[in-house]
C-alpha positions, 0 to 999 in steps of 0.5 A: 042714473036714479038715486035711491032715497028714503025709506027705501034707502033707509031699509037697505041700510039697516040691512046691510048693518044687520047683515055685517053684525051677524057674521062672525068674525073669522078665526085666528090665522094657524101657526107653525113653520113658514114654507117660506123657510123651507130650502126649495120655497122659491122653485116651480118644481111641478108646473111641468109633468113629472117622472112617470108615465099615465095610465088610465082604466075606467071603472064601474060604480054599477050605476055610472063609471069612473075613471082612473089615472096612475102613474107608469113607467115611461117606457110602457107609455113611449110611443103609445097612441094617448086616450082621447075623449069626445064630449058627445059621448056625455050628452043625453040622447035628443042631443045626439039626434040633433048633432051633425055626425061630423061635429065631435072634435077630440080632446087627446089626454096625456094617458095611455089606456090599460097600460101595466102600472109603476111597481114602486108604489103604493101612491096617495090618492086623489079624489077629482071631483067634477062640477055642475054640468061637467063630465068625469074628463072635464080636467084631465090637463090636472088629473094625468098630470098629478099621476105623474108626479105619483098621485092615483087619482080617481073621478067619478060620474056625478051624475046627478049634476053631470051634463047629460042631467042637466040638459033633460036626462033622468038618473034612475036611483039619484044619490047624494055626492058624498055617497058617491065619493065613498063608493069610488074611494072604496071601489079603488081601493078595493081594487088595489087589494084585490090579488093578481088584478091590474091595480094590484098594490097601486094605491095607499088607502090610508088617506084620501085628498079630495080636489074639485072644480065648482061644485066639486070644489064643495064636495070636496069641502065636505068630505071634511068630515071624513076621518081619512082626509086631513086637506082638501082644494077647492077649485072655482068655489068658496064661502059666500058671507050670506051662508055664514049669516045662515050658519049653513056654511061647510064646517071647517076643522081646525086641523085640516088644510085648505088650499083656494085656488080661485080666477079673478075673472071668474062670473061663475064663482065670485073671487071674493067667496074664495077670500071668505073661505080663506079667512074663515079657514081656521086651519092651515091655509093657501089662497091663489088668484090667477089673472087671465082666467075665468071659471073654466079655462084654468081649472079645466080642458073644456075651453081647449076642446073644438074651436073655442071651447065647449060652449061656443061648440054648441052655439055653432050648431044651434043646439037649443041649450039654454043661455045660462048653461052657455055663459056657465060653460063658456066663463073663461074661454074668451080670448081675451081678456082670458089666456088659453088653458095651457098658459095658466095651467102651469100655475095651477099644475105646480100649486096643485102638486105642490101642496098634495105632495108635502100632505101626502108625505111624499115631500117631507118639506114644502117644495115651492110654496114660498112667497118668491115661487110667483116669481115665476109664473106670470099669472098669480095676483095673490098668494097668501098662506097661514102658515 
């Protein structure tokens, strides 16, 4: 291997001091009570489903859907048929010509469609947002499982970076994420309001709990901004250290939390962009590394759909679809190195809930969000918090 010398190598060092001298340096950690002192710090609590049944209703946006997971009683649920998705439905027309009508494997969720609501609301609300080439579905292994434990979470259509965008279809009235995410908000509480309907007293509007994957991830990150969220989690994404340098990095308040939730096999989002957003949170703060896991099979159903997952879904049928939109949705869904989802969605389920149940309320204390709770999961590397 050649060696770079001189001048050349002279210029890249220079760059690279300059580059460190202009990133600021990270706030200080915050301060306050440890979970670690909590009485349930070191209990997975949340790694299984919870109490409650899963409804799930789509609602329209006028110009695209969202969906809606809620919790039911188990007894309405009990012996139903559960909702199943199919990825083709989401694909622009030229890829449904190309298709072979025989290849549409089902995904099969753990919701039940239209079913009555539980009555002992109000419940918190979660806003899922999706990432780039994804779907409104793609991570309803992590969607129907905070509505059993209490949590309405709503997902919009992103169109605009959806599947069906990316592979050539044109959205007719483009519009920014944040605008869609404050017309789905709205549209769910609208709905909870509105007297006698289906959702009538389902969700507590008061806050809002953003979550995303990938792309989603910095949605979420910048709903910050909004005056009825105090956390969000970012899933797959993070702060690189070059946007600092910029100063176009997402602004971070100090008094709002952020938890990581990052794959060390991630080549889609690098694990050490995750690290930056960490250190530079200056509010509260988590940071979880999972082993065996790329970009999707974590955070996501898609490598758990057909033989193998999306990607290679479309491989086996020779679908023209361009190499880097390949690799981005097969990240993770090799095996091995990477575990299939249900082995590491454990861990991601139980931090999940984990940490939207103490914001929201609903724990008055952290429950398993000590430093000995990685005692029980096989796939965290790091958990790091501040407090």
């Amino acid at each position: 291997m050649s060696r770079i010398k001189g001048p050349v190598a002279a210029l890249i060092g220079v760059v690279a001091l300059l580059a460190a001298a202009c990133v600021p340096p990270p706030p200080e950690p915050a301060t306050g009570t440890s979970p670690n002192d909590a009485p349930r710090a070191a209990e997975a609590a949340y790694a299984q489903p919870g109490p409650y049944g899963v409804g799930v209703v789509t609602l329209s946006l006028g110009d695209r859907d969202m969906e809606l997971w809620y919790p039911a009683d188990p007894a309405d649920v009990e012996g139903q048929d559960r909702d199943t998705y199919f990825v083709r439905d989401f694909v622009p027309a030229w890829v449904e010509e190309l298709l072979d009508p025989e290849v549409n494997p089902p995904y099969v969720t753990d919701a039940v469609r239209d079913v009555p609501a539980a009555t002992d609301g109000p419940f918190p609300l979660v806003l899922f947002s999706h990432g780039f080439a994804g779907f409104r579905l793609t991570s309803t292994a992590l969607t129907t499982h905070l509505a059993s434990w209490g949590f309405v979470v709503i997902a919009p259509e992103y169109l605009e970076r959806g599947l069906a965008s990316v592979l050539g279809e044109t959205v007719a009235a483009p519009r920014s994420d944040l605008d869609v995410a404050d017309d789905a908000i709205s549209t769910a509480v609208e709905a909870s309001a509105t007297p006698g309907g289906p959702l009538e007293g389902v969700i507590d509007g008061s806050e809002v709990f953003p979550i995303g994957h990938s792309a989603g991830g910095g949605t979420s990150l910048r709903l910050l901004q909004r005056d009825d969220v105090h956390s969000v989690i970012p899933m797959a994404a993070g702060i690189s250290e070059l946007s600092l340098i910029l100063g176009n990095a997402p602004v971070l308040p100090a008094d709002k939390a952020i938890t990581w939730l990052a794959a060390r096999g991630d080549g889609i989002a690098a694990v050490a962009d995750a690290r930056t957003g960490f250190d530079y949170t200056p509010g509260p703060r988590r940071l979880i590394e999972l082993d065996r896991s790329g970009h999707n099979n974590a955070f996501t159903d898609l490598c758990e759909i057909g033989d193998g997952g999306i990607a290679a879904l479309a491989r086996a049928t020779g679908l023209p679809i361009p190499e880097q939109l390949l690799a981005l949705g097969d990240d993770g869904c090799r095996r091995p190195p990477n575990a299939p989802g249900p082995e590491v969605w454990d861990e991601v389920r139980h931090f999940l809930t984990a940490e939207l149940r103490f914001r929201s309320g609903l724990d008055l204390e952290p429950v398993g969000l000590g430093d000995a709770v990685t005692e029980n999961f096989d796939d965290v590397l790091v958990y790091r918090h501040d407090p």
